[in-house]
C-alpha positions in Angstrom: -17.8 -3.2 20.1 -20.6 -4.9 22.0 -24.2 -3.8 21.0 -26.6 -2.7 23.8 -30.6 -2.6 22.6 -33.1 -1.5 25.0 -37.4 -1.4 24.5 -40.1 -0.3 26.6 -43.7 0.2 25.2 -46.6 -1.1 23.9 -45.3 -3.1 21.1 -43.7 -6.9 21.8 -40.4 -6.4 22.6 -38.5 -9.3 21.4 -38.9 -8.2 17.4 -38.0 -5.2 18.0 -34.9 -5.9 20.1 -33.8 -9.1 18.1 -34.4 -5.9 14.7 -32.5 -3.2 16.6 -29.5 -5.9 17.4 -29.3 -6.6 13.5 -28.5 -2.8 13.1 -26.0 -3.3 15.5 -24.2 -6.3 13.6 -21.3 -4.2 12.0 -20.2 -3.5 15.3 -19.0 -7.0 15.4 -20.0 -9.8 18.1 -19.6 -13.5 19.4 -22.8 -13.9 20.6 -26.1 -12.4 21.4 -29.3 -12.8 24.0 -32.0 -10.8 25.1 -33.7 -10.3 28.6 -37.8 -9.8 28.9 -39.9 -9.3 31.4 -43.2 -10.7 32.4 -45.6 -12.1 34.7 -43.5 -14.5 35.8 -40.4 -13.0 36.2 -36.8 -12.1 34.2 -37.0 -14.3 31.2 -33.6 -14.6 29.4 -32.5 -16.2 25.9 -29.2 -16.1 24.6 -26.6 -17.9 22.3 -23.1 -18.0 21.1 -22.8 -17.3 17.8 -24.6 -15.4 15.2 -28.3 -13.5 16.0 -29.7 -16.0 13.5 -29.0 -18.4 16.3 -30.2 -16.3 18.9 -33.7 -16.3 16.7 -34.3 -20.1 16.6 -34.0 -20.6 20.0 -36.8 -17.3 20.2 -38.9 -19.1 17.6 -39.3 -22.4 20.0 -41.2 -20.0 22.6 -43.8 -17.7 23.3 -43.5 -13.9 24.2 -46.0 -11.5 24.9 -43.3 -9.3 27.2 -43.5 -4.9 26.1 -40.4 -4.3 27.9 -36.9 -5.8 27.1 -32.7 -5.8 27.1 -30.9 -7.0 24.2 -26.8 -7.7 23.5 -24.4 -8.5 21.3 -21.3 -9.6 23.2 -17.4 -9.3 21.3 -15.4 -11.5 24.2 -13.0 -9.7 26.5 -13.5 -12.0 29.5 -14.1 -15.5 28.6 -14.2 -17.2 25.2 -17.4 -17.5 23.2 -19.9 -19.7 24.6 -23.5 -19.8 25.6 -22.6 -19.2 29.3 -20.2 -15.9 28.7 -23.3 -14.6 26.4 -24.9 -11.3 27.5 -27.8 -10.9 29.8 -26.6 -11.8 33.0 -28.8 -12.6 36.0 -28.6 -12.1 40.0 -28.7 -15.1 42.4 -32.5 -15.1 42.6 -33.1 -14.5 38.4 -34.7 -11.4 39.6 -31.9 -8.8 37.8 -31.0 -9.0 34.3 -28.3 -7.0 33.0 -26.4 -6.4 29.9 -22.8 -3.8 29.5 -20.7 -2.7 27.2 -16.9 -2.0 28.3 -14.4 -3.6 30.8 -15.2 -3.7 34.5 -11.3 -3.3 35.8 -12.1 -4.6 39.4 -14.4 -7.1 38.9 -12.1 -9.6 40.5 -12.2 -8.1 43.5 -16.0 -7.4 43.5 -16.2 -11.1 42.4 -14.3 -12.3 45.5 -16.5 -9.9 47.8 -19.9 -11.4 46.7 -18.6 -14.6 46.2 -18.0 -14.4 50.5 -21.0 -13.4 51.0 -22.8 -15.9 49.6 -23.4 -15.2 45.6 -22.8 -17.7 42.7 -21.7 -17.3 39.0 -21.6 -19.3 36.6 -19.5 -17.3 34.1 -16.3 -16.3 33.1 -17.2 -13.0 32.4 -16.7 -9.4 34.1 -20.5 -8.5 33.5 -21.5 -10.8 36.0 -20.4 -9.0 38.8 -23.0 -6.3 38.4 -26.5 -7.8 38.7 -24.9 -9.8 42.0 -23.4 -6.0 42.7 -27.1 -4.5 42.5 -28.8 -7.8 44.2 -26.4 -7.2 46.9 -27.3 -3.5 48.2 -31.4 -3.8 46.6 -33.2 -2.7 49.7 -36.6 -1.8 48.2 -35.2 0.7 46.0 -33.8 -0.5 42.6 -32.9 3.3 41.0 -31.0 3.5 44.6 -29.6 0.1 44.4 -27.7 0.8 41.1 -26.0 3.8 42.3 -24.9 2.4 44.8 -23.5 -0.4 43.0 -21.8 1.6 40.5 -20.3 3.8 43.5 -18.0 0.4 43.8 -17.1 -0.7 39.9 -13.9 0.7 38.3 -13.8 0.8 34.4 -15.8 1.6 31.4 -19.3 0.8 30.6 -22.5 1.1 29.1 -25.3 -1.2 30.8 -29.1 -1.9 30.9 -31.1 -3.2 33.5 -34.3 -4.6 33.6 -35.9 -6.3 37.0 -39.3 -7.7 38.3 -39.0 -5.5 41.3 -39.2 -2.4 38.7 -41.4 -3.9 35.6 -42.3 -0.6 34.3 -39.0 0.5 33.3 -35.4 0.3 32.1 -32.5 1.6 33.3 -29.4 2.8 31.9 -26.1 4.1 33.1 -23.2 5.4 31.1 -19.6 5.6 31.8 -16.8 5.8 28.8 -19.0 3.8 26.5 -21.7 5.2 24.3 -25.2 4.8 25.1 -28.5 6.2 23.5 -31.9 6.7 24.1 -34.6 7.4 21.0 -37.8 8.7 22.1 -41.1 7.5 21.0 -44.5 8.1 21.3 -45.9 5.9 24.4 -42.8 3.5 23.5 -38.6 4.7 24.2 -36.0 2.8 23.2 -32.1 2.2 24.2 -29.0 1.5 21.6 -25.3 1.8 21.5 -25.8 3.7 18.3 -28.2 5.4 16.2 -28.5 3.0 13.7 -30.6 0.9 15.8 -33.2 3.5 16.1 -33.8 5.6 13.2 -36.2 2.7 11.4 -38.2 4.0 15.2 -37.5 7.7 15.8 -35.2 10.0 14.8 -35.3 11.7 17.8 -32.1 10.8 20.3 -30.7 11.8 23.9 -26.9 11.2 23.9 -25.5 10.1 27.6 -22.4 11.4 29.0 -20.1 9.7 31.4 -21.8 9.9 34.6 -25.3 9.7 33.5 -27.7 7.2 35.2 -31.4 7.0 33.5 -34.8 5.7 34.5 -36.9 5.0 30.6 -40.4 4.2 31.0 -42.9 3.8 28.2 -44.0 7.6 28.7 -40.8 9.1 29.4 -36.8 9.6 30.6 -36.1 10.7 33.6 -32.0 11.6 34.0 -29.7 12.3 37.0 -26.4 11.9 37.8 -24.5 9.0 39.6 -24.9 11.6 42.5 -28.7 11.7 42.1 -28.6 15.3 41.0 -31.0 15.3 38.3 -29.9 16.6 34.8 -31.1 17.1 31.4 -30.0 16.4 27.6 -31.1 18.1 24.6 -32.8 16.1 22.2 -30.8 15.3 18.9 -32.7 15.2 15.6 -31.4 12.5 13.2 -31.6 13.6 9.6 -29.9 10.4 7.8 -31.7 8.2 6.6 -32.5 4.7 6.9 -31.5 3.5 3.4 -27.6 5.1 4.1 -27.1 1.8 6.4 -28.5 -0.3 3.9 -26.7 -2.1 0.9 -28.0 -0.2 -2.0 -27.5 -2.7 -4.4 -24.2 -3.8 -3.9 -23.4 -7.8 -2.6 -21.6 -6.1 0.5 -21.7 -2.7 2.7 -17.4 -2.3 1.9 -18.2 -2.2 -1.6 -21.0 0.3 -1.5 -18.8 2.4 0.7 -16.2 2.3 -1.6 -18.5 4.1 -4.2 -20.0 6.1 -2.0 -16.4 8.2 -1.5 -16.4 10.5 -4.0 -19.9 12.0 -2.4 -18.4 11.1 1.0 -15.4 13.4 0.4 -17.8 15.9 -1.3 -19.4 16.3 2.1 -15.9 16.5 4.1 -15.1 19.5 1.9 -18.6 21.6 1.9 -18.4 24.2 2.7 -15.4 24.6 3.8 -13.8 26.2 1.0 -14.1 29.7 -0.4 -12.1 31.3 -2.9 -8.9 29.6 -2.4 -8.8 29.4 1.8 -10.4 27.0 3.9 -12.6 28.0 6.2 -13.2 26.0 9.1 -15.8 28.1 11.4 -15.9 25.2 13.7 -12.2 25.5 14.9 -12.4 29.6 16.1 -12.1 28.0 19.8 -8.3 26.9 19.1 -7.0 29.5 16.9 -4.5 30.3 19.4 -3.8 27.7 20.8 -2.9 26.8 16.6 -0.7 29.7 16.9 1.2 29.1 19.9 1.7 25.5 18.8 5.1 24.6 19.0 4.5 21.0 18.4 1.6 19.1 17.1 0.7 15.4 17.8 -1.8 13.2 16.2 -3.2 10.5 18.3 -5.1 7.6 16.8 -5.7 3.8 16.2 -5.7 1.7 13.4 -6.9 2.7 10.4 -7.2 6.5 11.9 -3.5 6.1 12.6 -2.4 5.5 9.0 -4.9 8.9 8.3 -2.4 10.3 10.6 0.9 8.9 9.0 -0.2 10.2 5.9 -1.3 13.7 7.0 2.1 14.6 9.1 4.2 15.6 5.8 1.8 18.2 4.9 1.6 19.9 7.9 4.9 19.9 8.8 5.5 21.5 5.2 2.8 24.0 6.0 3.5 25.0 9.7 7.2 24.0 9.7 6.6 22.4 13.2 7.4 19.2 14.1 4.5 16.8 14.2 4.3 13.2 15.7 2.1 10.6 14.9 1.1 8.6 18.2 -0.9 5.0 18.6 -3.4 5.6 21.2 -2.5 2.9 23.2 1.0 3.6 23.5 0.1 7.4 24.4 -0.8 7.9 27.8 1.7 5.1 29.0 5.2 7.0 27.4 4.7 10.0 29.6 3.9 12.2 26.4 5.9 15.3 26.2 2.4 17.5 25.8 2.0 20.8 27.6 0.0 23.9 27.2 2.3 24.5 24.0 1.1 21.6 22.0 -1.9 20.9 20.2 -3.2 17.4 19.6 -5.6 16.2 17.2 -7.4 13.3 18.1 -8.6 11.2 15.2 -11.7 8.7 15.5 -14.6 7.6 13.1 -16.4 6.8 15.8 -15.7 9.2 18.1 -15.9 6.2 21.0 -12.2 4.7 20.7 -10.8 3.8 24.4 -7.8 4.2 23.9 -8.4 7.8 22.0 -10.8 9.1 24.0 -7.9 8.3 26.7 -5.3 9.9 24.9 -7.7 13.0 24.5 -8.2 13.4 28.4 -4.7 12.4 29.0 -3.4 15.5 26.8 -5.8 17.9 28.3 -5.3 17.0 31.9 -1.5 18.7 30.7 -2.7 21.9 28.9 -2.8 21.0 25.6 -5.5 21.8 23.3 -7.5 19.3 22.0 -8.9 18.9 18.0 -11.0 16.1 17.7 -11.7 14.8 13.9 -14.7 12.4 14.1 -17.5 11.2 12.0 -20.0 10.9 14.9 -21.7 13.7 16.2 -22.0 14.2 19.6 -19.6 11.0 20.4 -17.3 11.4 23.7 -14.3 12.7 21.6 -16.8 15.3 19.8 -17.6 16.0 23.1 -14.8 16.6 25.2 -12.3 18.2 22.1 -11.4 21.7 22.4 -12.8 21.7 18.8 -14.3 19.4 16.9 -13.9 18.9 12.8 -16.2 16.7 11.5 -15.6 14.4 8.6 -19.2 14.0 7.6 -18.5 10.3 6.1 -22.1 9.2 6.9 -22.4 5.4 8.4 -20.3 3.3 8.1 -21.0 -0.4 8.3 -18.4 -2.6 7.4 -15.8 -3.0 10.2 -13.4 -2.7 7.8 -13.4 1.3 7.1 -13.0 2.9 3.9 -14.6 5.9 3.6 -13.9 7.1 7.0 -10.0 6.7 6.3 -10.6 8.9 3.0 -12.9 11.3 4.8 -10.2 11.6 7.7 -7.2 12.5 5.0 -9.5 15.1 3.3 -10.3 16.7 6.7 -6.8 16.3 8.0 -5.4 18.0 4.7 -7.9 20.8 5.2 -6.8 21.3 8.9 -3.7 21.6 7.5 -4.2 24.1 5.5 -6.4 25.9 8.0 -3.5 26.0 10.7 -1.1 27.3 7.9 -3.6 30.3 7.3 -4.1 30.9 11.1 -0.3 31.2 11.9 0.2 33.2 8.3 2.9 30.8 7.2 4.3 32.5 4.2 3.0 29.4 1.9 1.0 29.5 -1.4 -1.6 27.1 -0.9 -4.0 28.2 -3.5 -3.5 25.7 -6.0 -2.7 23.3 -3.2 -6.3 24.1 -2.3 -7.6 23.8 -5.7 -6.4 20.6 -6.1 -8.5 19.3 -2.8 -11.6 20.4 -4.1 -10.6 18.1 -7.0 -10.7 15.0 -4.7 -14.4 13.6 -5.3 -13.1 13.9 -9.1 -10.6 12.0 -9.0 -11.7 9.3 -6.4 -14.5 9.0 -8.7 -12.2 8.4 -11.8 -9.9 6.1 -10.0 -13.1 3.6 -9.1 -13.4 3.3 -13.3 -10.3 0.6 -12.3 -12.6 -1.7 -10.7 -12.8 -4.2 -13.6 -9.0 -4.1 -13.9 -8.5 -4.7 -9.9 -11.0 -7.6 -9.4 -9.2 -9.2 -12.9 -5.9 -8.5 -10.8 -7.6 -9.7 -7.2 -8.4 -12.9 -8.8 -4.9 -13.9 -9.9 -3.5 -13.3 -6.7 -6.1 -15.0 -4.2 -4.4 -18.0 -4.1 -1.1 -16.6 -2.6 -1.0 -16.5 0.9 1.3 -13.6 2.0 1.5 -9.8 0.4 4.5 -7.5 1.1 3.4 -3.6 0.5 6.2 -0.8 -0.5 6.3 2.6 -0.6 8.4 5.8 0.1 7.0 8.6 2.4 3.5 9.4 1.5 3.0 6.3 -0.1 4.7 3.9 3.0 1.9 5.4 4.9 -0.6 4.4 2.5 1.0 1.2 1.9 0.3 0.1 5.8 -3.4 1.1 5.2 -3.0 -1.1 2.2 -1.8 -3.8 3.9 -4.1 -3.6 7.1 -7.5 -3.9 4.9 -5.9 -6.7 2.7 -5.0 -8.6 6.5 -8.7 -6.9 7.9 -10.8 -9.1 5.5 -8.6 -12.0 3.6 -7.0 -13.3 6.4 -3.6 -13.1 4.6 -0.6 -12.2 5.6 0.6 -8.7 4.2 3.6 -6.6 5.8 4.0 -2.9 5.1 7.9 -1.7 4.9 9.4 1.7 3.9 11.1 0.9 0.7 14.3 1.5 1.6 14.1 -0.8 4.7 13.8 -4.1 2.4 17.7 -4.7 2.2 17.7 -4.4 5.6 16.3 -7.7 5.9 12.2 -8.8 5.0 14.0 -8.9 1.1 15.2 -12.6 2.5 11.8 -13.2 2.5 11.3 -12.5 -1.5 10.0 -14.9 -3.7 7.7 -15.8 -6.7 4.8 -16.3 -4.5 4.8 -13.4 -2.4 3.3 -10.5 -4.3 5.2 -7.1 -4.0 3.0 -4.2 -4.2 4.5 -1.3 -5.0 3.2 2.5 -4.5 5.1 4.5 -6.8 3.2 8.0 -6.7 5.6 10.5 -5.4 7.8 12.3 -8.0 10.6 13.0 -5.6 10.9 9.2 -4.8 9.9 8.1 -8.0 13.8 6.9 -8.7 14.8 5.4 -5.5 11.2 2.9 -5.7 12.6 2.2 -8.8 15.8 0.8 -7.5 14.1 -1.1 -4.8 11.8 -2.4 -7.7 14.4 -4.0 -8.9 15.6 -5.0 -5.9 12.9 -7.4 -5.8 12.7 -8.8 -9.3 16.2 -9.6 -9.4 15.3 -11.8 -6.6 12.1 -13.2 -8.4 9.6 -11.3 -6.9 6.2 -10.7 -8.7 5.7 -6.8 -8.4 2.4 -4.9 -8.6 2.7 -0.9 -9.3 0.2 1.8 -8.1 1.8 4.5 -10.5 0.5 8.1 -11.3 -0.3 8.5 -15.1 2.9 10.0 -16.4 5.0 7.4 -15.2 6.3 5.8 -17.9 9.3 3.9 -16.5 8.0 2.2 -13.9 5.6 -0.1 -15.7 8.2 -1.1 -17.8 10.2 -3.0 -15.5 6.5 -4.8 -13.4 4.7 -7.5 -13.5 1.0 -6.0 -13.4 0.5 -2.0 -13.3 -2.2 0.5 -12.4 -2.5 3.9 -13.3 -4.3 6.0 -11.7 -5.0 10.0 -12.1 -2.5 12.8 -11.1 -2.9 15.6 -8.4 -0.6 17.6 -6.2 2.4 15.0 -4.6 0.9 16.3 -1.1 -2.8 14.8 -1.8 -1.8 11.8 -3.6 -2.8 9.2 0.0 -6.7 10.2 -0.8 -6.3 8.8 -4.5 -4.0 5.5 -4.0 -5.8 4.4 -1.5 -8.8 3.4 -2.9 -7.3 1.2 -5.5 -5.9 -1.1 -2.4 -9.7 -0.8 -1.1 -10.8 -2.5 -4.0 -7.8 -5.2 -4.3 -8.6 -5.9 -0.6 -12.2 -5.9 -1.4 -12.1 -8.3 -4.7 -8.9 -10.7 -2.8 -11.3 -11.9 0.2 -14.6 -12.0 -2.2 -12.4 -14.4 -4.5 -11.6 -16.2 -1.1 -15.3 -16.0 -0.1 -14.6 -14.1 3.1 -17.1 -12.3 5.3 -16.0 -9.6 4.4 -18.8 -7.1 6.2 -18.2 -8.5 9.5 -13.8 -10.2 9.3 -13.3 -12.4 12.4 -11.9 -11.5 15.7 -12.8 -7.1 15.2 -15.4 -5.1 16.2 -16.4 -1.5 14.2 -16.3 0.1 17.2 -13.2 -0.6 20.3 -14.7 1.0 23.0 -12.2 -0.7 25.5 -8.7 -0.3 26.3 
């Protein structure tokens, strides 16, 4: 979500916090500022609206400042506007302040300072904590903050910057991520590593609870106690070019093609003569085998991964498994003990309402699996056991190769837990076939032509409906999510069978049907509901496996794409919808990087 930069050194800090916030675009924002210091005093400039507008109001001044606070703000208090926009000052402009998260009781804290004697002049929940720190600053800023955050309820990541501290920065993390990347004579602050690598590849992850002091030669890091503590120091080994566009007009597209490799590096490893072997996982093996239920817990896109992935493993394990939004989870009393195992799926490892879930479930005895694509994130963290999907960065807010990453992983977890609890299942060829993944993703992007051909004819229709049985309903609502993600169309997912029971009212000419047909067992019954829909006029689109030679006969517009095992089939249809999502809004001349209203990253509730 919001985007936290931080510098202290010897270089001029507004380039290289206005650089860092650019890295921190895909996170999607509203608005953006930055806070220096010098001689004088605080100096803030912010804007709503894109960074390029935060960069002509820098271009009409002057600033020599080596020490500086930057933001990207995605609104949770208070609309857009110049006003709401991150930093935020105390009473006497002497405390400048930007956060990440959700401060739950700011209204009271609001009302408290407000009666003795503060002003604001926003809407926002941030406000309250340079007045919070202003309030209890006796002489001691470091002491000030702690003392401050003894009182605030609620998630955050913040930096601080004052004239009664001008050497220094700090920092203080709770339920949000927040990073430091060390320099030589200069550190730097970020809510994510892409804003640093172009600086230093070495990183200090916070954890909840930390509180740091970053000067230009050093970190210092205690607790919110004042119990000092350390952090080892993370090596970054990406490079800079992996969050760059390669070549291709956007970063979705470019992630597209990068799945095949992206799979590639899900499965390394991790396969050796027929088994899967997930070393990572020894911590839970018995809690695997003791499972008498399994729940996936997720959001969004991570969801449908779930969706998707709950056939196989209850195949597998014969065990029921549920599939559980995030933010529904902790609320419905989950029926989770010491007997159930939950697997936590995140890209970025940061999700609120996950990482939630995740403590939620282990406060009741369950064990925890976390499958994430950032390392050392809060859900990497706190899991049990983590599985990483090793997608690489992702930029676009609309994910692609996360999703296929997290099915790959998922399918090999399944497998994995089947070997653990020796369920008396063949899975040899089943494991054969995944290694064949990055093959096949590979051939289906060889459609590309074909889909933006298809894209193109259908960009003038405003609303989609997706269909598909089992396997392929849960693709279908991934379908449908990235088409609504970055077109701005309308597109409804149903199970197949579900159509009669109503939305087929809503069939006509102009509202494209597409229809996943991948799955031999239901291969008959889409065909029914097929024609369901084009005796009512409906324009149908088929997704259909390569020996399917009925289907296309009775469709508008087909695509075929290869064959594997029924089970593996999400990882391979997927993409295909990728692309028609990809080529519908570039046809509508979306933004598609960075859609309206979402952020990469929902690091509050």
């Amino acid at each position: 979500m919001c985007g936290i930069t931080g510098y202290v050194g010897h270089r001029h800090s507004v380039p290289v916090l206005v650089n860092q916030l650019k890295r921190l675009e895909y996170r999607g924002y509203d608005s953006a500022g930055v806070a220096v210091l010098e001689h004088e005093g605080v100096r803030i400039v912010r804007s709503a609206g894109k960074i390029s507008c935060l960069e002509k109001l820098l271009s009409n001044g002057t600033f020599e400042s080596t020490i500086g606070i930057g933001h990207t703000r995605w609104a949770t208090h208070g609309p857009p506007s110049d006003a709401n926009a991150h930093p935020h000052f105390d009473c006497e402009n002497q405390i400048a302040v930007v956060h990440n998260g959700i401060i739950e009781n700011y209204l009271e804290i609001r009302e408290m300072l407000t009666a003795a004697g503060h002003h604001f002049h926003s809407e926002t929940d941030t406000e309250v904590l340079p007045h919070l720190v202003e309030h209890f600053y006796q002489g001691d800023i470091e002491e000030a903050l702690r003392k401050a955050l003894a009182h605030v309820r609620g998630s955050y990541a913040l930096a601080l910057v004052t004239r009664y501290s001008p050497d220094r920065v700090l920092v203080a993390r709770s339920q949000s991520p927040l990073i430091i990347g060390l320099g030589e004579g200069e550190n730097f602050i970020a809510s994510d590593i892409p804003a640093l690598v172009s600086y230093t590849r070495d990183v200090l992850i916070l954890e909840d609870g930390d509180l740091g002091v970053v000067c230009r030669d050093g970190v210092r890091l205690s607790r919110f106690d004042g119990s000092a503590v350390t952090r080892p120091v993370m090596r970054v080994t990406w490079d800079i070019s992996a969050a760059e566009k390669g070549g291709y007009e956007h970063f979705m597209l470019k992630e597209i093609h990068e799945q095949p490799d992206a799979v590639r590096n899900t499965l390394r490893g991790r396969i050796e003569g027929g088994r899967v072997v997930l070393r990572e996982l020894e911590g839970v093996t018995e809690a695997i085998r003791r499972a008498d239920r399994i729940q996936i817990v997720a959001c969004g896109t991570a969801y449908h991964a779930g969706c998707a992935s709950k056939p196989l493993i209850e195949e597998l394990l014969r065990v029921p498994v549920s599939v559980d939004l995030a933010s529904e989870y902790r609320y419905s009393n989950p029926l989770v003990d010491e007997n159930a195992l939950v697997i936590i799926v995140s890209q970025s490892g940061e999700t609120a309402d996950s990482l939630a879930a995740l403590r939620e479930s282990k406060a009741r005895g369950a064990a925890v699996i976390g499958v994430v694509n950032v390392v050392g994130s809060s859900i990497a963290r706190e899991s049990d056991s983590v599985l990483y999907t090793w997608a690489g960065p992702e930029i676009c807010v609309a994910s692609t190769k996360a999703y296929l990453t997290q099915l790959a992983a998922l399918d090999l977890l399944a497998v994995y837990m089947a070997q653990v609890r020796g369920a008396p299942t063949d899975t040899q060829r089943l494991v054969a076939d995944i290694a064949r993944m990055p093959e096949l993703v590979a051939e289906v992007l060889r459609l590309e032509p074909q889909i933006a051909g298809l894209a193109a004819e259908l960009a003038n229709r405003e609303h989609f409906f997706f269909l598909g049985r089992g396997r392929d309903y849960a693709v279908s609502m991934e379908g449908a999510l990235k088409l609504k993600e970055i077109t701005y169309l309308h597109a409804e997912a149903y199970a197949a069978g579900e159509l009669k029971h109503g939305p087929l009212a809503l069939i006509t000419h102009e509202m494209p049907v597409i229809c996943l047909v991948t799955q031999a067992a239901t291969r008959e019954k889409m065909l029914s509901n097929i024609k369901e829909v084009k005796a009512r006029g409906g324009y149908c689109v088929a997704l259909v496996t390569q020996e399917d030679e009925a289907t296309p006969k009775v469709v508008d517009a087909v695509l075929r794409i290869p064959s594997a095992d029924d089970r593996l089939m999400p990882i391979v249809s997927a993409v295909p919808l990728q692309l028609l999502a990809y080529y519908v809004a570039h046809a509508l001349g979306r933004e598609i990087d960075q859609p309206r209203n979402l952020a990469k990253s929902v690091t509050v509730e």
